[in-house]
Structures are given as C-alpha cells and as structure tokens.
CHARMM-style PDB file with segment names, atoms N, HN, CA, C and O in Angstrom:
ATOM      1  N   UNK     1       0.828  -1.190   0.000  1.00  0.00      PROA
ATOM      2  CA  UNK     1       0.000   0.000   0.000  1.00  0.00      PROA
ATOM      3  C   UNK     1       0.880   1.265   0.000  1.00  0.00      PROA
ATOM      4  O   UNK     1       0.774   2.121  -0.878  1.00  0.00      PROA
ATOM      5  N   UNK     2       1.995   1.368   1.308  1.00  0.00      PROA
ATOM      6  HN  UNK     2       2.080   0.672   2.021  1.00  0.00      PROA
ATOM      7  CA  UNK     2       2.687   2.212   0.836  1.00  0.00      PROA
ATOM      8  C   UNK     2       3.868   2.502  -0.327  1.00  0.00      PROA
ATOM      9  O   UNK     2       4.404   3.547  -0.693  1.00  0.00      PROA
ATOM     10  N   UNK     3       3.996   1.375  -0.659  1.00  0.00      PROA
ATOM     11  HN  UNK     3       3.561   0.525  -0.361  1.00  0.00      PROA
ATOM     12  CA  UNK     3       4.806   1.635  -2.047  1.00  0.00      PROA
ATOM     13  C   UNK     3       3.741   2.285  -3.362  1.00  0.00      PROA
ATOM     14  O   UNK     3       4.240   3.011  -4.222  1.00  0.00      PROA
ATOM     15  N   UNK     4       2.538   2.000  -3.387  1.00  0.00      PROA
ATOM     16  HN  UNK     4       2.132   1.410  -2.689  1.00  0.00      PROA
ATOM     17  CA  UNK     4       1.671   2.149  -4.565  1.00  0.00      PROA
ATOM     18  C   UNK     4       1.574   3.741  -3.884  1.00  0.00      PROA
ATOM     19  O   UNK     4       1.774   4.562  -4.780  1.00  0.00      PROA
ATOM     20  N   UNK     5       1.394   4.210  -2.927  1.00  0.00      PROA
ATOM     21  HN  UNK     5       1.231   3.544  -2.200  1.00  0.00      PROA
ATOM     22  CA  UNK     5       1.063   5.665  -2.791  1.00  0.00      PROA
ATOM     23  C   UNK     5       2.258   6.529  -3.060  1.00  0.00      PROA
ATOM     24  O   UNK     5       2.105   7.621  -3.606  1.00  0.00      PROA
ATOM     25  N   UNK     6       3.765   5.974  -2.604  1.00  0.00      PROA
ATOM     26  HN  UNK     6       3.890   5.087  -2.160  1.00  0.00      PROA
ATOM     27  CA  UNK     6       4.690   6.333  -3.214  1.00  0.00      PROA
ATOM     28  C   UNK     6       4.756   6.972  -4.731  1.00  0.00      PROA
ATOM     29  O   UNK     6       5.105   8.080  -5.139  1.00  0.00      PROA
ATOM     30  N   UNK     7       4.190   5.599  -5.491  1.00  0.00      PROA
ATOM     31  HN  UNK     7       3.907   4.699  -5.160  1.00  0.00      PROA
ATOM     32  CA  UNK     7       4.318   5.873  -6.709  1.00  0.00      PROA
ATOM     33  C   UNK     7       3.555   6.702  -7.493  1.00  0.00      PROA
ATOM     34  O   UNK     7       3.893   7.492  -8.374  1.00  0.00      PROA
ATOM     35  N   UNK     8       2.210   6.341  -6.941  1.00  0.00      PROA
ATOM     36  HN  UNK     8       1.935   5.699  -6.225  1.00  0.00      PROA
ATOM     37  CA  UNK     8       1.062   7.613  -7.276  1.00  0.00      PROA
ATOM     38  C   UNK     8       1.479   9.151  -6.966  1.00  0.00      PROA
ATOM     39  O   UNK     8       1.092  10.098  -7.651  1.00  0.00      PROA
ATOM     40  N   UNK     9       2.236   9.250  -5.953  1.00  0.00      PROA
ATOM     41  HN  UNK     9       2.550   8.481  -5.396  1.00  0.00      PROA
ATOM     42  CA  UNK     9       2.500  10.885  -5.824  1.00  0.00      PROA
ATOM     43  C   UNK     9       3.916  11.227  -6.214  1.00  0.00      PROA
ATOM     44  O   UNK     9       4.403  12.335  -5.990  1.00  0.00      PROA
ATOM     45  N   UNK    10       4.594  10.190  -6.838  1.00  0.00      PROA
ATOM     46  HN  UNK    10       4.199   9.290  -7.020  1.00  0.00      PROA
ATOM     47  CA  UNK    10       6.103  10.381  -7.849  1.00  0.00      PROA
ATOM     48  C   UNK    10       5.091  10.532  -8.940  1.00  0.00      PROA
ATOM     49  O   UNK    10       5.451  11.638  -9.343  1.00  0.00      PROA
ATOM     50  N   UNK    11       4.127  10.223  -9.670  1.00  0.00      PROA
ATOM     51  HN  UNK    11       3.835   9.325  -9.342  1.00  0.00      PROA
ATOM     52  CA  UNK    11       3.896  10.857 -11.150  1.00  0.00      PROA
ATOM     53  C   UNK    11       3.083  12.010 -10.789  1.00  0.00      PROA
ATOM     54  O   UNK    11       3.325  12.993 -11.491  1.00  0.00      PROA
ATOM     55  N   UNK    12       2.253  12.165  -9.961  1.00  0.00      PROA
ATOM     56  HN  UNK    12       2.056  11.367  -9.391  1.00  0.00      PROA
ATOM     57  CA  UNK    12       1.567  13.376  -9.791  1.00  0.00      PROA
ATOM     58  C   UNK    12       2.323  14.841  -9.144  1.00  0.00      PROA
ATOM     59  O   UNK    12       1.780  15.944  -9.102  1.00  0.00      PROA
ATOM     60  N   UNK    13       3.403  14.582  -8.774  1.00  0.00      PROA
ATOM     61  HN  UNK    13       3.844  13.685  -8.808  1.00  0.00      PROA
ATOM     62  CA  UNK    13       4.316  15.588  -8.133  1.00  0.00      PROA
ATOM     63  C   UNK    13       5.012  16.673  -9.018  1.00  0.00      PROA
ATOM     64  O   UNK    13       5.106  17.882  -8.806  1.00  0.00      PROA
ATOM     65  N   UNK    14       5.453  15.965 -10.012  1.00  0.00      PROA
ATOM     66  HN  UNK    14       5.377  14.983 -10.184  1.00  0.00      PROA
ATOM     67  CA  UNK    14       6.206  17.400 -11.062  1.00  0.00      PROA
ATOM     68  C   UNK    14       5.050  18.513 -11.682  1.00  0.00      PROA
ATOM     69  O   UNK    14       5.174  19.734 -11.774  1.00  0.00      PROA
ATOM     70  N   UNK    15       3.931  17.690 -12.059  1.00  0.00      PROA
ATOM     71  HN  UNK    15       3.830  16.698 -11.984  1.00  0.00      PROA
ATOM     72  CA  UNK    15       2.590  18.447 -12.930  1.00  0.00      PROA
ATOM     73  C   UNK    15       2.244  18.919 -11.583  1.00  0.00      PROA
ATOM     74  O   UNK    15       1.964  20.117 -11.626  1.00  0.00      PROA
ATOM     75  N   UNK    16       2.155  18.396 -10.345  1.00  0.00      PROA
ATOM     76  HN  UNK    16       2.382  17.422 -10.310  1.00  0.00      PROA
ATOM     77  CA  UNK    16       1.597  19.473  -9.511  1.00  0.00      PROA
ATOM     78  C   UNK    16       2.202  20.627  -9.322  1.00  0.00      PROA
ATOM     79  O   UNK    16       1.730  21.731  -9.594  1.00  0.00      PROA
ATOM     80  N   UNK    17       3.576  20.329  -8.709  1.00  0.00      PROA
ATOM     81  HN  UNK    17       3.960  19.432  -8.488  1.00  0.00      PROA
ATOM     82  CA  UNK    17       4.423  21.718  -8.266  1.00  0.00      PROA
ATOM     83  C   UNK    17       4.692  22.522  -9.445  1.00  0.00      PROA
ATOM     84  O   UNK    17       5.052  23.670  -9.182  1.00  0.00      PROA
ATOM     85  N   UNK    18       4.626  22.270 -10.481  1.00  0.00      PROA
ATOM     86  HN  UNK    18       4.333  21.338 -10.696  1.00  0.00      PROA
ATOM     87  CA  UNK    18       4.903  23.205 -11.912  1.00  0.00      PROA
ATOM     88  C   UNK    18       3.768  24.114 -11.815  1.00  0.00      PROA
ATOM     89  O   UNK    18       3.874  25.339 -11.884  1.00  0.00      PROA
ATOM     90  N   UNK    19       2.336  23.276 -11.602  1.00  0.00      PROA
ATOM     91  HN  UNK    19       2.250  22.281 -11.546  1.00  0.00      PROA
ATOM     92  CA  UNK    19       1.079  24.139 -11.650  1.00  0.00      PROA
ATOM     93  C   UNK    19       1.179  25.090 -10.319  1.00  0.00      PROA
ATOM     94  O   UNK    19       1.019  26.304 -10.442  1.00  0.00      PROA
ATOM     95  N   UNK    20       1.385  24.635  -9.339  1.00  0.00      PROA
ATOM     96  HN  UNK    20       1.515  23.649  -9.239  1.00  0.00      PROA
ATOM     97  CA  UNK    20       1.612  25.619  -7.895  1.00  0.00      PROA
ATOM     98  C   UNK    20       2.453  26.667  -8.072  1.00  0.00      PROA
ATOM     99  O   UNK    20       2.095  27.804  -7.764  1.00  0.00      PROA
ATOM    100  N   UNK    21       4.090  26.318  -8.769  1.00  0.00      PROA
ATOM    101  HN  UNK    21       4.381  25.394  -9.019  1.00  0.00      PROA
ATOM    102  CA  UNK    21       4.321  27.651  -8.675  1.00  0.00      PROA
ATOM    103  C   UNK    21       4.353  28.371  -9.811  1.00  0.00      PROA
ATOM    104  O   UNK    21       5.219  29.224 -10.005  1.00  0.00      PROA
ATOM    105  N   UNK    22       3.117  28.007 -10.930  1.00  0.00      PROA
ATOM    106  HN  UNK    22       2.414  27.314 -10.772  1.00  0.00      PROA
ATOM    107  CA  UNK    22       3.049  29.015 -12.100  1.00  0.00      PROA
ATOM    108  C   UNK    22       2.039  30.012 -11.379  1.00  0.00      PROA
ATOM    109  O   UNK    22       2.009  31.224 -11.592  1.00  0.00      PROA
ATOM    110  N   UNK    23       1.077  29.206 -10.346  1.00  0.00      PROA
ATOM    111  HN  UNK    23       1.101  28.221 -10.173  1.00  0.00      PROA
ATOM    112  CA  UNK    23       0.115  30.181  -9.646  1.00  0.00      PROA
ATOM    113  C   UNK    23       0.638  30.907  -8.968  1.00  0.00      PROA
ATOM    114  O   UNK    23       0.288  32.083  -9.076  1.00  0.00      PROA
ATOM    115  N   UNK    24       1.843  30.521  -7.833  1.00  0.00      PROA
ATOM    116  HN  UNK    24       2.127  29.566  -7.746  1.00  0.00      PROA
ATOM    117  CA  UNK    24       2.840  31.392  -7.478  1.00  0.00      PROA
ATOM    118  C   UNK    24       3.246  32.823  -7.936  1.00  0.00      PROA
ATOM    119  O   UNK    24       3.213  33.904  -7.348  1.00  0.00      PROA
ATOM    120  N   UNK    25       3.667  32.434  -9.273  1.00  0.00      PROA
ATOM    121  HN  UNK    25       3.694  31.556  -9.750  1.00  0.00      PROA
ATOM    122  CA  UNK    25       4.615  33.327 -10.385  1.00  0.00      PROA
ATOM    123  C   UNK    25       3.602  34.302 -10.326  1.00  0.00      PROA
ATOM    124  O   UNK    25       3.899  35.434  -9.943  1.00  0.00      PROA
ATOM    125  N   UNK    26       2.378  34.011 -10.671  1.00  0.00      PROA
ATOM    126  HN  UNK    26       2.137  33.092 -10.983  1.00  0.00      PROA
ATOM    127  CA  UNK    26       1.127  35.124 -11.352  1.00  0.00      PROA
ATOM    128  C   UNK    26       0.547  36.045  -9.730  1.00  0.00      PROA
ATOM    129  O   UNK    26      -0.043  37.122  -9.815  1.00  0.00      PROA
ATOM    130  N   UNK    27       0.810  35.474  -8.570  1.00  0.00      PROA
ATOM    131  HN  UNK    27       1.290  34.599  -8.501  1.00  0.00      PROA
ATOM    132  CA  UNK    27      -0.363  35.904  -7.698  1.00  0.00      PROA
ATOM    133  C   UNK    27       0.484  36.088  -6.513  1.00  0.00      PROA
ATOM    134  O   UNK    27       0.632  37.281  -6.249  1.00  0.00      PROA
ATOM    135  N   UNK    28       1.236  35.086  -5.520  1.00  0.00      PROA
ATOM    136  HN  UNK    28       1.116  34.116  -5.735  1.00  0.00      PROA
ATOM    137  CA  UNK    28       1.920  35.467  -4.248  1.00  0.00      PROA
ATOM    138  C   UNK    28       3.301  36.040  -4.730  1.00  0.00      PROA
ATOM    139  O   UNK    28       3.555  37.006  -4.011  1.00  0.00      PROA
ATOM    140  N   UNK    29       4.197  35.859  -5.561  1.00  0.00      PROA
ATOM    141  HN  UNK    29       3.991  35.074  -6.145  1.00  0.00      PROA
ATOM    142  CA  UNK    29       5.426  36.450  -5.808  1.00  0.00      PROA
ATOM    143  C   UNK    29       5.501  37.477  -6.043  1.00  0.00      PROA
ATOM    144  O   UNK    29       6.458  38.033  -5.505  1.00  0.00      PROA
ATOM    145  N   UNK    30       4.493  38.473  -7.054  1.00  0.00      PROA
ATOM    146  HN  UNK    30       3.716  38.021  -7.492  1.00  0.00      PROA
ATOM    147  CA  UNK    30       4.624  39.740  -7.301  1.00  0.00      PROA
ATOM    148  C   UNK    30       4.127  40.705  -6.084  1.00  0.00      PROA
ATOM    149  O   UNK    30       4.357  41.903  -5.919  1.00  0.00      PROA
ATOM    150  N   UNK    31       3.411  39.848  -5.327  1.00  0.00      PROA
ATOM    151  HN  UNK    31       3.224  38.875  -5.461  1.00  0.00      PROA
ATOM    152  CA  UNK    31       2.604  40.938  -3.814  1.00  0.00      PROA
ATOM    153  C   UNK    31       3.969  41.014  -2.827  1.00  0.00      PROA
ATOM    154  O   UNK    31       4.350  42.000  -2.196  1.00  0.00      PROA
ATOM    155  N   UNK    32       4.534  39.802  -2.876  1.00  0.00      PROA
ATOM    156  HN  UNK    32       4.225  39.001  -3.389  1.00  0.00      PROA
ATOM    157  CA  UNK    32       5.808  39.816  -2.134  1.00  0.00      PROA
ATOM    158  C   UNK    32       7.104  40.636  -2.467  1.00  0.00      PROA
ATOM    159  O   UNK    32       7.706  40.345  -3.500  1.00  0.00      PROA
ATOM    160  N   UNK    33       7.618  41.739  -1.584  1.00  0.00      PROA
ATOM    161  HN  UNK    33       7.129  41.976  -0.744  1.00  0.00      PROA
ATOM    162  CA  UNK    33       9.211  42.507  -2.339  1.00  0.00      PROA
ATOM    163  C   UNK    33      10.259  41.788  -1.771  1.00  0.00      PROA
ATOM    164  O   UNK    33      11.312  41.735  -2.406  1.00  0.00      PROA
ATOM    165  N   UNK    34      10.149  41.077  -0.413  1.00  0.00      PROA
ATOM    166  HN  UNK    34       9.293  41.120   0.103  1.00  0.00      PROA
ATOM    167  CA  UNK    34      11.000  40.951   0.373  1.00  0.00      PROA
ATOM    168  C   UNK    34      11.613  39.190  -0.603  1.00  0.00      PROA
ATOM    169  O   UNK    34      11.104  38.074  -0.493  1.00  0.00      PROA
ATOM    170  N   UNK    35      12.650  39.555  -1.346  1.00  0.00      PROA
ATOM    171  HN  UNK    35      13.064  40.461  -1.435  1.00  0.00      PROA
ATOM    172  CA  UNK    35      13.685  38.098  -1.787  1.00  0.00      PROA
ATOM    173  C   UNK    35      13.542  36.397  -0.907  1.00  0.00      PROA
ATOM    174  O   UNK    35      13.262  35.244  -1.234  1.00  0.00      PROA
ATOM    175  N   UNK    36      13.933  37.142   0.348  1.00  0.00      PROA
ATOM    176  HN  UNK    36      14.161  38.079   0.614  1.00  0.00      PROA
ATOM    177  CA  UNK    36      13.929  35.984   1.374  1.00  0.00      PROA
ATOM    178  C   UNK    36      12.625  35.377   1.733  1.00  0.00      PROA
ATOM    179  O   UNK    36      12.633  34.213   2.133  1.00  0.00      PROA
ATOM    180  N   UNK    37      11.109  36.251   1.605  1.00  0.00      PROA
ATOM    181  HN  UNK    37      11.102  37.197   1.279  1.00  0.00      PROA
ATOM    182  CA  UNK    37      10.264  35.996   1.695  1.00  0.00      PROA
ATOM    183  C   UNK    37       9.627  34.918   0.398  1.00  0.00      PROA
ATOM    184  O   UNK    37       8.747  34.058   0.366  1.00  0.00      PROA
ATOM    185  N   UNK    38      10.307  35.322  -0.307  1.00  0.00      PROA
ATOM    186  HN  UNK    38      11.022  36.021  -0.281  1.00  0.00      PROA
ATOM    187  CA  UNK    38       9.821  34.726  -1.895  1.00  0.00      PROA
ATOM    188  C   UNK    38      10.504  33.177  -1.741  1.00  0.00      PROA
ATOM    189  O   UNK    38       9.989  32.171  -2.230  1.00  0.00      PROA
ATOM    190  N   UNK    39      11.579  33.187  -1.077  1.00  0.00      PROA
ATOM    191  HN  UNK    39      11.998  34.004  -0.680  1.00  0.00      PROA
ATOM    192  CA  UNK    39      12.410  31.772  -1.700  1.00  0.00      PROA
ATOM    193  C   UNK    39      11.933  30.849  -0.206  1.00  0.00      PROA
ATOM    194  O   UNK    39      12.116  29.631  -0.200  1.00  0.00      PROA
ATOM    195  N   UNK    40      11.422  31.435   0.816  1.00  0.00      PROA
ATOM    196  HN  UNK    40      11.274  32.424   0.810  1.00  0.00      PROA
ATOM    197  CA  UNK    40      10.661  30.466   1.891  1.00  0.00      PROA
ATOM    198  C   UNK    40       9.324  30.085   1.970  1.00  0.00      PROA
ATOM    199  O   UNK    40       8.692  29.365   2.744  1.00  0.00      PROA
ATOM    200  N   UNK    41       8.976  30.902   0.738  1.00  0.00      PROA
ATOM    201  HN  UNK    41       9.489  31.486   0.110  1.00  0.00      PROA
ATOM    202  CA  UNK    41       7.152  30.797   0.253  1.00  0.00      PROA
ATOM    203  C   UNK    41       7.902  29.114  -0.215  1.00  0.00      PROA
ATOM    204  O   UNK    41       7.781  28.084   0.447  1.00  0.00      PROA
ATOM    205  N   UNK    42       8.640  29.267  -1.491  1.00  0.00      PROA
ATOM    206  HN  UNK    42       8.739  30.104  -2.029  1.00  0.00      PROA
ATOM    207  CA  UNK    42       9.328  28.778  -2.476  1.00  0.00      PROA
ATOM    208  C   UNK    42       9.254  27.045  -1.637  1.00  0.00      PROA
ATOM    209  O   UNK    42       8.409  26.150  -1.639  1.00  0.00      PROA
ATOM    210  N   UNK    43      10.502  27.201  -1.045  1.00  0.00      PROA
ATOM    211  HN  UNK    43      11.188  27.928  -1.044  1.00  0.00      PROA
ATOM    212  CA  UNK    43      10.924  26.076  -0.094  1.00  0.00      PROA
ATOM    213  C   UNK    43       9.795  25.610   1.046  1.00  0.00      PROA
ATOM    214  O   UNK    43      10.135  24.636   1.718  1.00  0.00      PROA
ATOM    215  N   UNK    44       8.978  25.976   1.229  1.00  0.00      PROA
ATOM    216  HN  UNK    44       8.702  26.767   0.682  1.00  0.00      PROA
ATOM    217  CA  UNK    44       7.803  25.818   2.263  1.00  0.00      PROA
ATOM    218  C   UNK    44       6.475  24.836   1.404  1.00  0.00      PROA
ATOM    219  O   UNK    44       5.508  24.183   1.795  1.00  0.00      PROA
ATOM    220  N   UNK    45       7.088  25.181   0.024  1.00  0.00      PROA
ATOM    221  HN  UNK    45       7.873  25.712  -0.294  1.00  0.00      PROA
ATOM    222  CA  UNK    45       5.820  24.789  -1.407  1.00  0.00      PROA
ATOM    223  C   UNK    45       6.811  23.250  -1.271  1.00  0.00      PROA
ATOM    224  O   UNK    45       6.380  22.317  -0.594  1.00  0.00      PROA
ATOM    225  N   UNK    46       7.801  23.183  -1.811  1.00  0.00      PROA
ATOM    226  HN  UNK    46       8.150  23.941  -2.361  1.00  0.00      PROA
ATOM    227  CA  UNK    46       8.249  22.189  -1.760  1.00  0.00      PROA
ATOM    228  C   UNK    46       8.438  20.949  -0.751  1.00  0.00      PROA
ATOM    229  O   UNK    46       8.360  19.727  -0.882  1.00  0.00      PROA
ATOM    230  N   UNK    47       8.718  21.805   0.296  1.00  0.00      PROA
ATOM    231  HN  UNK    47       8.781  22.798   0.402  1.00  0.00      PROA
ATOM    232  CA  UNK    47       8.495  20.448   1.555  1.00  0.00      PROA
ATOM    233  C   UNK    47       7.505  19.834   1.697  1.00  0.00      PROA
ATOM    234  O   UNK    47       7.471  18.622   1.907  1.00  0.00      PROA
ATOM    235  N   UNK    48       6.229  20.813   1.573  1.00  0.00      PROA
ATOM    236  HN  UNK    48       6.257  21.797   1.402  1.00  0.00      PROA
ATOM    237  CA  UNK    48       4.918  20.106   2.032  1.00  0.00      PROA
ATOM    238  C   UNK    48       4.325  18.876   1.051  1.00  0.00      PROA
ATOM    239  O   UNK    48       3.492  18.016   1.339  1.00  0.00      PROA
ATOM    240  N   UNK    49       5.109  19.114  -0.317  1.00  0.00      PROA
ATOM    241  HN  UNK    49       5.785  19.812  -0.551  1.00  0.00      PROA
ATOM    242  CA  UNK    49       4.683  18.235  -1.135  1.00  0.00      PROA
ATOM    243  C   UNK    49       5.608  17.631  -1.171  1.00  0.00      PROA
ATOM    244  O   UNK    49       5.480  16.965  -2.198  1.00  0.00      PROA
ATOM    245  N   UNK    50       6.543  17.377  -0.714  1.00  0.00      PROA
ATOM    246  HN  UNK    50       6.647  17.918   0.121  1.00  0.00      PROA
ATOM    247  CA  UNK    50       7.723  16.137  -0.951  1.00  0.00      PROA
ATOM    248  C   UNK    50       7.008  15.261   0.622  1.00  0.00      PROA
ATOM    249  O   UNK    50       7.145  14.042   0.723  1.00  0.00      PROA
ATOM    250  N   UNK    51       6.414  15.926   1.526  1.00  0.00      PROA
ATOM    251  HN  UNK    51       6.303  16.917   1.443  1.00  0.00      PROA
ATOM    252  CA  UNK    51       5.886  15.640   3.029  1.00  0.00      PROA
ATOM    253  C   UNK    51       5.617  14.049   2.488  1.00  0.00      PROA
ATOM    254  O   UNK    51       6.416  13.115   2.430  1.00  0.00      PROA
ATOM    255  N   UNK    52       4.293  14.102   2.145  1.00  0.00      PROA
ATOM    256  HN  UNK    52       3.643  14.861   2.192  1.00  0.00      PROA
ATOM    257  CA  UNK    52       3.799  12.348   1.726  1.00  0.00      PROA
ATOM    258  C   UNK    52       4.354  11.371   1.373  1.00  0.00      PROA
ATOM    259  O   UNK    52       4.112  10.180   1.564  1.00  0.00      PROA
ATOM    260  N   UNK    53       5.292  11.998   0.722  1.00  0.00      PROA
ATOM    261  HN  UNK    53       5.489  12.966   0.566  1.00  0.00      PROA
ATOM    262  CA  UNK    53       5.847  10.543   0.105  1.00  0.00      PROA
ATOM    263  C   UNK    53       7.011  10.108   0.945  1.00  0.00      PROA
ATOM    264  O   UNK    53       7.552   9.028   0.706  1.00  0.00      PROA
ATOM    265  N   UNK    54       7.549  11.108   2.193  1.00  0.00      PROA
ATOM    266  HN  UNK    54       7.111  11.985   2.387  1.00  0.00      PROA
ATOM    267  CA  UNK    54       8.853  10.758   2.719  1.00  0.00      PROA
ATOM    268  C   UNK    54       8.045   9.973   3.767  1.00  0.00      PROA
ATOM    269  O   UNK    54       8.500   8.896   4.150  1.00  0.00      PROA
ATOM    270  N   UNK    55       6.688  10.507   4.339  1.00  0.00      PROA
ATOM    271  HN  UNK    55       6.319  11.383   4.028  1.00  0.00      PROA
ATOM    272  CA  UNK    55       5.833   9.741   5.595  1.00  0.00      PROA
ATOM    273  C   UNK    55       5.904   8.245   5.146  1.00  0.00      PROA
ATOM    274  O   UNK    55       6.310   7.318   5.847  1.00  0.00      PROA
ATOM    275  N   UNK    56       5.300   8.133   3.463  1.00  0.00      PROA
ATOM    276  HN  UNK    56       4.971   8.886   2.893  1.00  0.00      PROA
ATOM    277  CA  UNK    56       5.055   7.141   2.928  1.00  0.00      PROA
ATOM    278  C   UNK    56       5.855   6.245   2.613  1.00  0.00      PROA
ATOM    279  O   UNK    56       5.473   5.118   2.297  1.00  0.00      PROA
ATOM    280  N   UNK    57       7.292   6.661   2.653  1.00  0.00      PROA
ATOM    281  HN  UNK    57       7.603   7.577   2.910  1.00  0.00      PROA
ATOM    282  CA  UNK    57       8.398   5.826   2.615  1.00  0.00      PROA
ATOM    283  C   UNK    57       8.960   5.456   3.687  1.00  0.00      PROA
ATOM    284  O   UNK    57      10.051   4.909   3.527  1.00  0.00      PROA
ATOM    285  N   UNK    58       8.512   5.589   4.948  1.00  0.00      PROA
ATOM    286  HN  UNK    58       7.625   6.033   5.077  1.00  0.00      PROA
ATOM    287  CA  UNK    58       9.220   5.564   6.238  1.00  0.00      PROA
ATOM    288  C   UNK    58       8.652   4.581   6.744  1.00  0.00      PROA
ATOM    289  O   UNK    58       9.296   3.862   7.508  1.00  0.00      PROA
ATOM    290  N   UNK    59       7.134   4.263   6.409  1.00  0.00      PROA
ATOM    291  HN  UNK    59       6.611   4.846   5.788  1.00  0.00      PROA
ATOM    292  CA  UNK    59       5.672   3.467   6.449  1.00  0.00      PROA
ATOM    293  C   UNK    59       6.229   2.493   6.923  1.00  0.00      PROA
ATOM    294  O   UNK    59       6.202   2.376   8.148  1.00  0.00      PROA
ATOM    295  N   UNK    60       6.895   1.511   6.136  1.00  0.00      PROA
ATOM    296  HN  UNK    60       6.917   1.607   5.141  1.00  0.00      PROA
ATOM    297  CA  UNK    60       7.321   0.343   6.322  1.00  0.00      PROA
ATOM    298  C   UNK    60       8.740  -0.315   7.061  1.00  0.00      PROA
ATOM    299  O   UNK    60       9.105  -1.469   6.839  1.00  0.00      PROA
ATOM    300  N   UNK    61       9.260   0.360   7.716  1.00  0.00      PROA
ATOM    301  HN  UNK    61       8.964   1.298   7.896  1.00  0.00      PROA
ATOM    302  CA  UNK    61      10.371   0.807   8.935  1.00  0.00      PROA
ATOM    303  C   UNK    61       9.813   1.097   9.917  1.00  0.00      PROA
ATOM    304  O   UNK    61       9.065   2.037  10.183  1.00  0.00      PROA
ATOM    305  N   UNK    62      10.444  -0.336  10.906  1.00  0.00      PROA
ATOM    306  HN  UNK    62      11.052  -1.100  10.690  1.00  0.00      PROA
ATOM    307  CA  UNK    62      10.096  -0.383  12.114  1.00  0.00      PROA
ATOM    308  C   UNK    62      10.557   0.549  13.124  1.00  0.00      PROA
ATOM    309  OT1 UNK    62      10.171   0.438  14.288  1.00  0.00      PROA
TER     310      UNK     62
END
C-alpha cells in the first residue's frame, strides 16, 4: 500500500508543483518585495509536497 502511494505521488508531483508555482509566479510572488520571503514561500511549497511521500516511505520501517 505504501509503495503504490509512493508511486502515485512520484507521477503526480512534477505536474503538480509546476502548476503551484506558475500560480505562485502570477499571484503570491509579485505581492511579495522581500527576496527571502519569496524563496521560503518557495521552499515551504516544496516540503509540504515532498511531506507524503517521505511519511510514505518511512511506512514500512520499524
């Protein structure tokens, strides 16, 4: 089970985060001036979606 959810969110992961931060690009990046603010929006987008699959890989470790 957790290998199949693994794999389901390895193909759904690039088309997602591409779509997140094109919405990014158009809507929270330009309201934002502050650099550092932009690249922890940035890195904050990325963890949460790498989140599942690292839970999901840990699944099976005792």
């Amino acid at each position: 089970m957790a290998e199949s959810m693994i794999g389901l969110f390895g193909l759904i992961f690039h088309p997602l985060f591409t779509h997140l931060l094109d919405v990014l690009c158009l809507s929270w990046i330009p309201a934002l001036s502050n650099p550092d603010a932009i690249n922890l929006l940035k890195w904050s987008l990325a963890a949460l979606l790498i989140l599942p699959q690292s839970v999901c890989w840990a699944l099976p470790f005792p």
